[in-house]
TORPA-4810 file (N, C-alpha, C, O; in nm, 3 decimals):
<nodes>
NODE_1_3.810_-4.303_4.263_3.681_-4.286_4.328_3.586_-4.214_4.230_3.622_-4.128_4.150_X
NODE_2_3.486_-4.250_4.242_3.361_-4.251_4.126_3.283_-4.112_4.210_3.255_-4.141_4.326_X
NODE_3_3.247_-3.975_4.171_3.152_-3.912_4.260_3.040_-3.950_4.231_3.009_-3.996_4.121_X
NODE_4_2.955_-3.935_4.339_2.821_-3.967_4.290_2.738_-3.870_4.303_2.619_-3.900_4.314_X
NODE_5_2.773_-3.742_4.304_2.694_-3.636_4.274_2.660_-3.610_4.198_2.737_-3.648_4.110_X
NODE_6_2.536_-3.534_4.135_2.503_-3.558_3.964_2.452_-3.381_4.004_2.420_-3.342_4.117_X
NODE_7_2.456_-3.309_3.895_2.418_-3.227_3.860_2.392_-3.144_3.719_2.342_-3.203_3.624_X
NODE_8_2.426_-3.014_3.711_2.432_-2.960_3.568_2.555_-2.909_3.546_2.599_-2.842_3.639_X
NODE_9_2.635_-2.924_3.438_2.710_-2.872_3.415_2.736_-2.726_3.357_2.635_-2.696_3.294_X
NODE_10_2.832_-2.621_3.353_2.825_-2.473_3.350_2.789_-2.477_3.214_2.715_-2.380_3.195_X
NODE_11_2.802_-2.533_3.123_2.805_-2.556_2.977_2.641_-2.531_2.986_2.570_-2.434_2.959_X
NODE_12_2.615_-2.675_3.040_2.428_-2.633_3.002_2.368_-2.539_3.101_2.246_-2.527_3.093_X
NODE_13_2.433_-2.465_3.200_2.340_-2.370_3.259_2.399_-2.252_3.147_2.327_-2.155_3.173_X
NODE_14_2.472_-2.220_3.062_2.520_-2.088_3.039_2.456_-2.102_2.904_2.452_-1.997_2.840_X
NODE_15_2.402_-2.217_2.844_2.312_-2.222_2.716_2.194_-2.234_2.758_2.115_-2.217_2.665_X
NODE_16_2.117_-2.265_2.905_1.988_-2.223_2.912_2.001_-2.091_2.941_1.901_-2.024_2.913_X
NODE_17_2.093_-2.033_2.988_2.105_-1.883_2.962_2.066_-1.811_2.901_1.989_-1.717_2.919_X
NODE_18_2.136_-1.864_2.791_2.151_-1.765_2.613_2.003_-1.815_2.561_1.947_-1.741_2.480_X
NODE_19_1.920_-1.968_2.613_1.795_-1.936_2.546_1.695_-1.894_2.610_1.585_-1.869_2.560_X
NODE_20_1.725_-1.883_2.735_1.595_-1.786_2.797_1.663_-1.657_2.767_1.579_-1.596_2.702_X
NODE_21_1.748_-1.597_2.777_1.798_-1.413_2.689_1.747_-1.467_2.566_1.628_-1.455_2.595_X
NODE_22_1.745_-1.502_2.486_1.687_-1.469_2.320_1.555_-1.483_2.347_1.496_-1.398_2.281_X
NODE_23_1.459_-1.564_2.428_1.314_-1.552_2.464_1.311_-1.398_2.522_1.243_-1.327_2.447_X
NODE_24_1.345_-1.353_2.591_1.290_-1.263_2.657_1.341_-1.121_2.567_1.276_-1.022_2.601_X
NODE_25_1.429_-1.096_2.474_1.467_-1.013_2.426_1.367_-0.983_2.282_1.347_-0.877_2.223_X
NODE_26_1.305_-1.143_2.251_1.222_-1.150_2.130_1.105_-1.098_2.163_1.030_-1.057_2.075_X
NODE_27_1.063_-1.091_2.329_0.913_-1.091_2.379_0.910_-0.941_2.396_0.808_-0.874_2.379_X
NODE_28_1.026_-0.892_2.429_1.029_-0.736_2.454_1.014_-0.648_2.328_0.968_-0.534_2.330_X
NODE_29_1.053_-0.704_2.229_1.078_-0.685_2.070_0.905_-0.682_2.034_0.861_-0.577_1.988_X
NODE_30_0.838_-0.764_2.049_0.703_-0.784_2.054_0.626_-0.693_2.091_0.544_-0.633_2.020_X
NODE_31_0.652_-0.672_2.235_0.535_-0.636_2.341_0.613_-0.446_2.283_0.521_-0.369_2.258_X
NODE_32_0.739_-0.389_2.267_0.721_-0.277_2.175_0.667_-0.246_2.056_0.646_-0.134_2.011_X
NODE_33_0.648_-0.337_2.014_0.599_-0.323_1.843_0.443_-0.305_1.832_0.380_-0.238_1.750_X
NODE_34_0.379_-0.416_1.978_0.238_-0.412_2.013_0.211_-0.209_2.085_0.118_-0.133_2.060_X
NODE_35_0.305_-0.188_2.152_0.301_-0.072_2.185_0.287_0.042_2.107_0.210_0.134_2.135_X
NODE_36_0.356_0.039_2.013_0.393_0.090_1.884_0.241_0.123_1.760_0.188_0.220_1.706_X
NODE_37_0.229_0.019_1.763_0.078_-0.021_1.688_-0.034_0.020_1.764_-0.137_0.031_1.699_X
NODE_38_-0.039_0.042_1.876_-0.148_0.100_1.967_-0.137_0.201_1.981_-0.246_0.252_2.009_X
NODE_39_-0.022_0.301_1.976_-0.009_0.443_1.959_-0.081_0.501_1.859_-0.163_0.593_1.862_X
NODE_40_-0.017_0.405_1.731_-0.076_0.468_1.597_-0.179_0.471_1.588_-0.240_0.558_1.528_X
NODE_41_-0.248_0.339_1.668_-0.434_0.322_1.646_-0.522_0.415_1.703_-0.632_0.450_1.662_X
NODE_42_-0.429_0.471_1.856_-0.517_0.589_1.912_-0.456_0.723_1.821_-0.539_0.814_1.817_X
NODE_43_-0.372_0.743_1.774_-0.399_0.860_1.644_-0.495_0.845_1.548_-0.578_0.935_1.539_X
NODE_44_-0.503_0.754_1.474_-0.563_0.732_1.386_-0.725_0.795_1.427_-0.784_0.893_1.381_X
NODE_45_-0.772_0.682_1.545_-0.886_0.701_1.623_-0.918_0.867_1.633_-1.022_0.926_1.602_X
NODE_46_-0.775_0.927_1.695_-0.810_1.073_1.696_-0.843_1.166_1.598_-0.929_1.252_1.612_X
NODE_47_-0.779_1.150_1.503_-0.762_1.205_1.333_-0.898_1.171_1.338_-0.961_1.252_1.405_X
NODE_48_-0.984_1.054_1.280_-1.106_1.011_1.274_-1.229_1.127_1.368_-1.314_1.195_1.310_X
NODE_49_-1.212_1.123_1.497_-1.319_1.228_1.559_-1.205_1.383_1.519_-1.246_1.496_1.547_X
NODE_50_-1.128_1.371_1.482_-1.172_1.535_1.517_-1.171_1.567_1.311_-1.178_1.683_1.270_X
NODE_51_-1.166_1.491_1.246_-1.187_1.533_1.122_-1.337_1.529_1.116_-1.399_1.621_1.062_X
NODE_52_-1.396_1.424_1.169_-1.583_1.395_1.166_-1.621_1.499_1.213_-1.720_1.547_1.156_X
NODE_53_-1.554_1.590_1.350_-1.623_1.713_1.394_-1.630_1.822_1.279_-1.737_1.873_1.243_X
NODE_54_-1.511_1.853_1.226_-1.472_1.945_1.156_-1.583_1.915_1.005_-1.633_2.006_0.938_X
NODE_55_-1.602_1.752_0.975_-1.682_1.763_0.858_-1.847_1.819_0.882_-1.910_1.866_0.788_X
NODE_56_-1.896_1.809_0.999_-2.002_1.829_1.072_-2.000_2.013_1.089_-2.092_2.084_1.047_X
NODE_57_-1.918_2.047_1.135_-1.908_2.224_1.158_-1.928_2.260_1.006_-2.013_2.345_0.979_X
NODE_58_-1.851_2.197_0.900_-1.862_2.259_0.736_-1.991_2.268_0.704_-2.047_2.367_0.657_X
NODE_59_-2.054_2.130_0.736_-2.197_2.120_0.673_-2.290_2.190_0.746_-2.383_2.237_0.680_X
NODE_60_-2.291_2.207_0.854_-2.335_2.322_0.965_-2.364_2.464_0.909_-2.465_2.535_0.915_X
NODE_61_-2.255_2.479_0.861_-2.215_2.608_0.809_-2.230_2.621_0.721_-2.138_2.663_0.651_X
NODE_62_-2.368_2.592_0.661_-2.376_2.605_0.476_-2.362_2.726_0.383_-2.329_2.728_0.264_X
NODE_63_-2.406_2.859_0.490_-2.357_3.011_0.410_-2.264_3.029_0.339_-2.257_3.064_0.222_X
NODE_64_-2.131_2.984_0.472_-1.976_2.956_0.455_-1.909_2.843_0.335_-1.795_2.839_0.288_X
NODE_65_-2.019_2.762_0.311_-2.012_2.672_0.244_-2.045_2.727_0.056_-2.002_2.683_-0.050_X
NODE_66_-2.100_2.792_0.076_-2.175_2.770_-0.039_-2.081_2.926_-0.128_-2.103_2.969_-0.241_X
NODE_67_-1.994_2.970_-0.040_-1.919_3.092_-0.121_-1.831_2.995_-0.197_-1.835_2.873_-0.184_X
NODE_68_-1.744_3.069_-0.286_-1.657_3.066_-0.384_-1.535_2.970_-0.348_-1.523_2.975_-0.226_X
NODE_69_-1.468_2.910_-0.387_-1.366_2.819_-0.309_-1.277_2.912_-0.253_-1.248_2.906_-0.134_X
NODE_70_-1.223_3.014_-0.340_-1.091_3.131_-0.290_-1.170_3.218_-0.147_-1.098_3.288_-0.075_X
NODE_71_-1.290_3.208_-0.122_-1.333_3.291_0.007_-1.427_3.196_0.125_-1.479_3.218_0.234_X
NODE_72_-1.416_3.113_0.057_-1.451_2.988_0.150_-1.342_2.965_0.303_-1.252_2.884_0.281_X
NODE_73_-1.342_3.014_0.424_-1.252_2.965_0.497_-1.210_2.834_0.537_-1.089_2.809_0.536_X
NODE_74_-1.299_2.740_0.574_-1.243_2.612_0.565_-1.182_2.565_0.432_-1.153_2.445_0.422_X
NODE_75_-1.165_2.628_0.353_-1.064_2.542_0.225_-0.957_2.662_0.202_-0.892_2.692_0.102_X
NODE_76_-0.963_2.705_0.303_-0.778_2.793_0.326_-0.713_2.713_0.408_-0.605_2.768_0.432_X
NODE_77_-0.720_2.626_0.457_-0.681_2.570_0.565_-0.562_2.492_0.505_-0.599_2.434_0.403_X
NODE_78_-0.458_2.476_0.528_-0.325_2.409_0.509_-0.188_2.429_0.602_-0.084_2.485_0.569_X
NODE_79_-0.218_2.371_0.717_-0.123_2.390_0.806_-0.045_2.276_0.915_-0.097_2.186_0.980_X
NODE_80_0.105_2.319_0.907_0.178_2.265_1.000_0.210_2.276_1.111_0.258_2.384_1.144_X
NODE_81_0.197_2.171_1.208_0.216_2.249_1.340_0.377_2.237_1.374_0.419_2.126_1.343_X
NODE_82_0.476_2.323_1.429_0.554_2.330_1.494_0.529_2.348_1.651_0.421_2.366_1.707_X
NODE_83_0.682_2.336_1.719_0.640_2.470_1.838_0.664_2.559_1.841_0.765_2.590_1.904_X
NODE_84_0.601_2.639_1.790_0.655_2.748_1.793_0.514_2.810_1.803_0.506_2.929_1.835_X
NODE_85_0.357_2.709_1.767_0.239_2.735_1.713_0.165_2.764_1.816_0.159_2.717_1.929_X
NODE_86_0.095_2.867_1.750_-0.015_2.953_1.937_-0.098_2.964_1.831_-0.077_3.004_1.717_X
NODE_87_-0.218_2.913_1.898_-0.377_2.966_1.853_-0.446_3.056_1.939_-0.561_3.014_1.924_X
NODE_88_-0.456_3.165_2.031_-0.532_3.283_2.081_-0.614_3.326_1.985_-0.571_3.398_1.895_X
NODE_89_-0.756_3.284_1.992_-0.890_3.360_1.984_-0.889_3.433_2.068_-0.816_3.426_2.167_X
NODE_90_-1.014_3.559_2.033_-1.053_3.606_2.109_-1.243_3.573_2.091_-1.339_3.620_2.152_X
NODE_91_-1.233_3.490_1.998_-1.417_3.453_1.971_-1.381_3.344_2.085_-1.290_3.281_2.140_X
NODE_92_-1.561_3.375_2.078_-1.608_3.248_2.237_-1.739_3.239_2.148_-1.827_3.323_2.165_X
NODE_93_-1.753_3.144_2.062_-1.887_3.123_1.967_-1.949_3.036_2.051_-2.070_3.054_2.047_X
NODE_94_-1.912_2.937_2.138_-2.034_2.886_2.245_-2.003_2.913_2.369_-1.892_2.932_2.417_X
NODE_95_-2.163_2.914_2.447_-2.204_2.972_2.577_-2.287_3.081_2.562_-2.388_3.080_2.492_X
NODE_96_-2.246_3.184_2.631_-2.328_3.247_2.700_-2.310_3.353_2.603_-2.407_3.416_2.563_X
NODE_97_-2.175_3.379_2.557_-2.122_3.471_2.463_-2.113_3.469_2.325_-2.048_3.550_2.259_X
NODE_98_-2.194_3.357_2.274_-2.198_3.276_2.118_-2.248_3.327_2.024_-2.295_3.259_1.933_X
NODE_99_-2.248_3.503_2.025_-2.295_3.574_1.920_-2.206_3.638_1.787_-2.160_3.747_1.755_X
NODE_100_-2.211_3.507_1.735_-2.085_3.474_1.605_-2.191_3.482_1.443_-2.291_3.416_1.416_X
NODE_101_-2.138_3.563_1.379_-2.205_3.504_1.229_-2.130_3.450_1.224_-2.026_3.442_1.288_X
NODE_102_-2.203_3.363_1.082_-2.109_3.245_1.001_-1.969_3.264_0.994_-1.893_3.204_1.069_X
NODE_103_-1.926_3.355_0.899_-1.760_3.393_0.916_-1.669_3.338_1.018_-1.598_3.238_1.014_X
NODE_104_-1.689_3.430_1.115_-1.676_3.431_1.278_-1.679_3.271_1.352_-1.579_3.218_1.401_X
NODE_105_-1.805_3.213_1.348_-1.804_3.069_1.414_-1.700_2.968_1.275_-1.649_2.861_1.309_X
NODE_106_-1.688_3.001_1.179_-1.625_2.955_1.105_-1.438_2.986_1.140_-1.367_2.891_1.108_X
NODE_107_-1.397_3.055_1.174_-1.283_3.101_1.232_-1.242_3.034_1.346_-1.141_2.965_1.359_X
NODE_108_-1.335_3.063_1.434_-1.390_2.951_1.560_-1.358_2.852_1.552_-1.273_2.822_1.636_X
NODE_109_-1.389_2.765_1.476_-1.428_2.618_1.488_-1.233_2.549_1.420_-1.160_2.456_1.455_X
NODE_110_-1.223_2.648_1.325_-1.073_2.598_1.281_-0.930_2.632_1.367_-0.813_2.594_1.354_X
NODE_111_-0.993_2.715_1.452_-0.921_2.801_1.526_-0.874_2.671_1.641_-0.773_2.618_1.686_X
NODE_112_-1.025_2.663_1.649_-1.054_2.493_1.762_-0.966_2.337_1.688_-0.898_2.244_1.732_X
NODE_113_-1.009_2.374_1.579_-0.964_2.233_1.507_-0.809_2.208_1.505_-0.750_2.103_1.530_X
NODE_114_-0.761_2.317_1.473_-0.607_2.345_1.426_-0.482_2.307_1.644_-0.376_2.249_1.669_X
NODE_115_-0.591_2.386_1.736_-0.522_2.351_1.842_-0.569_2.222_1.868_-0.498_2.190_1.963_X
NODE_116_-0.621_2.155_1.851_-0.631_2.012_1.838_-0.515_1.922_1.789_-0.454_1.829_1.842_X
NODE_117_-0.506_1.985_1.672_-0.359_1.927_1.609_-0.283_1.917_1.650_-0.233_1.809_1.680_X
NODE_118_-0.220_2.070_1.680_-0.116_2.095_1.784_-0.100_2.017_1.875_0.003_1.949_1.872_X
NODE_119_-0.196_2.001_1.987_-0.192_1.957_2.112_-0.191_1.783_2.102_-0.120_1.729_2.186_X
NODE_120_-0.254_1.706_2.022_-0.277_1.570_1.989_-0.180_1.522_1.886_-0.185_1.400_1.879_X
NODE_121_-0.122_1.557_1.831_-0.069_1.511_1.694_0.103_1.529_1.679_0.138_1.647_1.677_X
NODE_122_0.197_1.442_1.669_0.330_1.488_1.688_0.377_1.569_1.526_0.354_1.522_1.415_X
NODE_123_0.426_1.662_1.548_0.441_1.712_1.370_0.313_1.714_1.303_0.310_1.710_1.180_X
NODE_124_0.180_1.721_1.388_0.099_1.734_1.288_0.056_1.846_1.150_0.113_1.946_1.106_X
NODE_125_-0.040_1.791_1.120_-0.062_1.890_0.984_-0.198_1.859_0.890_-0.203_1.740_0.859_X
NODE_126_-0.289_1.925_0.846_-0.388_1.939_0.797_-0.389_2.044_0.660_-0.333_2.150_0.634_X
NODE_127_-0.468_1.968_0.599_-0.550_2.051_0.464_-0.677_2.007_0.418_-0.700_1.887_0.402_X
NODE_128_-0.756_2.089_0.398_-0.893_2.107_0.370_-0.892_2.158_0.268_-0.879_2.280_0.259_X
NODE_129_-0.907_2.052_0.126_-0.914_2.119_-0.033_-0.972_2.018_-0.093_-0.981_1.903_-0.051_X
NODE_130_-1.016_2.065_-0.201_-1.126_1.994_-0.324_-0.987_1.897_-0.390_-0.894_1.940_-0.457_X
NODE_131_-1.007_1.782_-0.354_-0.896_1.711_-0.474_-0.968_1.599_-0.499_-1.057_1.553_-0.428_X
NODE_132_-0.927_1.554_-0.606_-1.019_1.457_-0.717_-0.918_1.317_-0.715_-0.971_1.212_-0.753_X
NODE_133_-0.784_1.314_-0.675_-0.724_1.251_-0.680_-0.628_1.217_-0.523_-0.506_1.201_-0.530_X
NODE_134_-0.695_1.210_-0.400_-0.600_1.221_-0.312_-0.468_1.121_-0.309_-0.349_1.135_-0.283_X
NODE_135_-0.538_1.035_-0.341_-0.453_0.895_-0.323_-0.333_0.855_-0.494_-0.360_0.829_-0.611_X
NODE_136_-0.225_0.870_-0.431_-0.104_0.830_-0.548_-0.068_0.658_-0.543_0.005_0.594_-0.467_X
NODE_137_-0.162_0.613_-0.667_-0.132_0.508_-0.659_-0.015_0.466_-0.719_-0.031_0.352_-0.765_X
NODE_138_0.097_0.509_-0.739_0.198_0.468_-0.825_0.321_0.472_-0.663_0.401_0.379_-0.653_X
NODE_139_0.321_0.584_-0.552_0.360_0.595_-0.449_0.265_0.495_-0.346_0.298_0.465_-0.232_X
NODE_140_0.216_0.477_-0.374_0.118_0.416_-0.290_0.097_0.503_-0.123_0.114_0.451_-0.013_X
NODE_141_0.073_0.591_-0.141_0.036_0.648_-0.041_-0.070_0.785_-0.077_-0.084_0.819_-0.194_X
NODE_142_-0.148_0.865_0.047_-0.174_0.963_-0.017_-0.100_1.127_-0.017_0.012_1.137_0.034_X
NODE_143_-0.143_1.208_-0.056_-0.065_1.317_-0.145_-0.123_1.455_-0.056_-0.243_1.466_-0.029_X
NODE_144_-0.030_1.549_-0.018_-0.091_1.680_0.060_-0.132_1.734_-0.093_-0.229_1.810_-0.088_X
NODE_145_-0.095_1.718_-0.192_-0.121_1.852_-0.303_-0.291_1.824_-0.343_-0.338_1.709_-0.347_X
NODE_146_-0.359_1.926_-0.366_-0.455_1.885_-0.387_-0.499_1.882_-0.597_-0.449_1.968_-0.670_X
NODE_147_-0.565_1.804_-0.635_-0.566_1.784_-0.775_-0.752_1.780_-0.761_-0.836_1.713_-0.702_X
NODE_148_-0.747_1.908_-0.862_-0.889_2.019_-0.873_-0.926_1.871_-1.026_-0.838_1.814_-1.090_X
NODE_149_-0.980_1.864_-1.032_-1.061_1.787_-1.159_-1.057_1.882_-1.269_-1.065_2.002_-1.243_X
NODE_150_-1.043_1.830_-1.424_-1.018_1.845_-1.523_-1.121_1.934_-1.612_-1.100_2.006_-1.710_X
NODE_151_-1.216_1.908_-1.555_-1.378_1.971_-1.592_-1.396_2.135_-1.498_-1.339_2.150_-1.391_X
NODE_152_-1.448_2.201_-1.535_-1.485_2.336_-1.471_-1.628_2.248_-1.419_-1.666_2.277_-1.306_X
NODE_153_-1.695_2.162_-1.483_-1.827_2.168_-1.461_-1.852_2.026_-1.354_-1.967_1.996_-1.322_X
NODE_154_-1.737_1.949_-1.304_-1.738_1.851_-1.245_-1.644_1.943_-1.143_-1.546_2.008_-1.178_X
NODE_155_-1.695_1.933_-1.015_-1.618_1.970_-0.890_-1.577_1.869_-0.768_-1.648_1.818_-0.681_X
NODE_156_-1.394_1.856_-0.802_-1.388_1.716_-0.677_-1.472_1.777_-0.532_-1.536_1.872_-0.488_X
NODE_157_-1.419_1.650_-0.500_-1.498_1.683_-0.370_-1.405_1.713_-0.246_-1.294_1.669_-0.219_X
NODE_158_-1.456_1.767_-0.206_-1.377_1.836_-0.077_-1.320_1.733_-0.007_-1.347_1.615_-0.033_X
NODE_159_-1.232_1.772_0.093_-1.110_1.620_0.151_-1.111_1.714_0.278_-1.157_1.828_0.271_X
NODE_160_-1.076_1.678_0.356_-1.003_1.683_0.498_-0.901_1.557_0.498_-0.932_1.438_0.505_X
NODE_161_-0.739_1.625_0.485_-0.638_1.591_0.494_-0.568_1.570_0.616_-0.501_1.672_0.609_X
NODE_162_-0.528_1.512_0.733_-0.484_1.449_0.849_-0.343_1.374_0.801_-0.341_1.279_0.723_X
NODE_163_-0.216_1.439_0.869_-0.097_1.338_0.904_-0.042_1.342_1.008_-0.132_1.394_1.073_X
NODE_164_0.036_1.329_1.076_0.170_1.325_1.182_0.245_1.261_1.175_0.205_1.155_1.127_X
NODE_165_0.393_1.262_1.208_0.510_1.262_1.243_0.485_1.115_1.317_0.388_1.106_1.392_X
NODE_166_0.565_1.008_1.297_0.597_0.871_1.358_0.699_0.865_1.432_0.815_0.867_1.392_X
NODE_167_0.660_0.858_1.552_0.776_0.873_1.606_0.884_0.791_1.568_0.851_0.689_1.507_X
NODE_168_1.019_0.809_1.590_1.153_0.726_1.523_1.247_0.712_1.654_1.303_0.811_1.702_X
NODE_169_1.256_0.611_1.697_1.343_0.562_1.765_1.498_0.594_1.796_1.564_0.609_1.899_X
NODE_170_1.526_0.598_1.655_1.675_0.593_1.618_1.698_0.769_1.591_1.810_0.815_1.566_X
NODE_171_1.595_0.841_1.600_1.622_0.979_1.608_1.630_1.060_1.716_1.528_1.067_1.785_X
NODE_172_1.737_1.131_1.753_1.723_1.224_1.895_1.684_1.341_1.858_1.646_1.407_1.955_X
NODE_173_1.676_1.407_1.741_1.618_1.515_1.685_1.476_1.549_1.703_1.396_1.490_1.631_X
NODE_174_1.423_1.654_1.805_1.278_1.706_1.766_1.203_1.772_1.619_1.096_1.831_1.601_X
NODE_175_1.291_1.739_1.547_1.256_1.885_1.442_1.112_1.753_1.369_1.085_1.633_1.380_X
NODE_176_1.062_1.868_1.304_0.924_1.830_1.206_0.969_1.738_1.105_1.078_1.787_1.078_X
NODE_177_0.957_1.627_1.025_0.965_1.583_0.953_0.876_1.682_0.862_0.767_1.723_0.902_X
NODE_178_0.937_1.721_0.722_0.832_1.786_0.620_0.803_1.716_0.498_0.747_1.767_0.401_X
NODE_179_0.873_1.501_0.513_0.847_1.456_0.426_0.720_1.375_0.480_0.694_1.277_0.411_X
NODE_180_0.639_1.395_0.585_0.511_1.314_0.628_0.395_1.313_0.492_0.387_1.404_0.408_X
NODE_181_0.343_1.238_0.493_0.251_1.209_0.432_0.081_1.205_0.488_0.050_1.197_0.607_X
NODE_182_0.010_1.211_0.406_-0.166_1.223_0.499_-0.142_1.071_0.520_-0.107_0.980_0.445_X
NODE_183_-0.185_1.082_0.693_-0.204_0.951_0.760_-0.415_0.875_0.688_-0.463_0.762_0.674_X
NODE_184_-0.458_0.990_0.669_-0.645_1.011_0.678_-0.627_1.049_0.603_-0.514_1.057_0.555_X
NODE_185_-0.778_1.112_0.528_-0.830_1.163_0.415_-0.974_1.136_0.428_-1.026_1.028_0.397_X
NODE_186_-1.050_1.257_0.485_-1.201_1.247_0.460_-1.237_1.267_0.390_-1.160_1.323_0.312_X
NODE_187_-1.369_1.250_0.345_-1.441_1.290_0.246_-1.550_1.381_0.261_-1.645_1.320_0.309_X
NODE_188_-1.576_1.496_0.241_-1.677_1.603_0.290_-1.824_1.629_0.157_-1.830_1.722_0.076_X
NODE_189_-1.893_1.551_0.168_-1.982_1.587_0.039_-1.976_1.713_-0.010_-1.980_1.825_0.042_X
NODE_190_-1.960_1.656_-0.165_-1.989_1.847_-0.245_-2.100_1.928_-0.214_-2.206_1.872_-0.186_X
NODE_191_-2.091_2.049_-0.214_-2.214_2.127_-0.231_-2.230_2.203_-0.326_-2.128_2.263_-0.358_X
NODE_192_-2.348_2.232_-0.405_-2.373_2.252_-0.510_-2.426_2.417_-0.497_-2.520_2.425_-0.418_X
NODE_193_-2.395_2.519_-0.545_-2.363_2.644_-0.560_-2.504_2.695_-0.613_-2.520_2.814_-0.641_X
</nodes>
């Protein structure tokens, strides 16, 4: 006797199986990587405004600007955030209470800039220094050290330095990466003394 039922056999339902699992495992693979890339873009984005603020407060601040590089406060600036990191002011340079000299709103504003980091940035970290060379083209990336120009009479130009920590998947460890690299690198026009 001949059946005359027709259907699918387990063979081809258990290989449309295996190719709808490799579709959907490739799409998930995707739609993380798209996730992934949109993280970085809203850092990036962030690095971008809060370095533009910070280049805006410098030039603001031309008194502060125009001292010596070693007493200049925005070009002391070189820092990592852990947790371990607390910023407590006790300046309140805007409102009602905004009676700051330069110094002072200058303290302020990095004081502001630096919990920014902290709070936005995983492992972040910043430096604000005159380098002539940020970018290592032989590493192809750019460089925290800063490289002063060769001339006394040619002065690089000031940088605002921006990196953080990527997040890693395959790591269960919170600790800081201290091999990060500057994600950014602004450029702050020179000022002339």
């Amino acid at each position: 006797m001949r059946s005359t039922e027709h259907g699918f056999s387990l063979i081809e339902v258990l290989v449309s199986v295996f190719i709808l699992a490799v579709g959907v495992i490739g799409a998930l693979g995707m739609h993380l990587n798209a996730l992934r890339t949109a993280q970085q873009s809203a850092y990036q984005t962030r690095a971008l405004h809060l370095g533009a603020d910070m280049v805006d407060a410098m030039r603001a601040n031309v008194e502060q600007m125009r001292l010596p590089d070693n007493a200049n406060p925005y070009l002391q600036v070189d820092y990592q955030s852990s947790p371990a990191s607390s910023h407590s002011s006790n300046l309140a340079c805007y409102g009602s209470n905004g009676d700051c000299n330069t110094q002072e709103l200058a303290r302020f504003e990095i004081d502001q800039f630096l919990r920014h980091i902290d709070a936005d940035f995983p492992g972040g970290r910043v430096r604000i220094c005159r380098d002539a060379l940020p970018w290592n083209a032989k590493a192809e990336h750019f460089e925290w050290d800063c490289a002063i120009a060769s001339s006394a009479l040619v002065l690089a130009p000031l940088v605002i330095k921006i990196g953080w920590q990527e997040k890693n998947l395959h790591s269960k460890t919170s600790q800081v990466d201290s091999s990060i690299t500057p994600s950014m690198v602004l450029t702050v026009a020179s000022y002339s003394r």
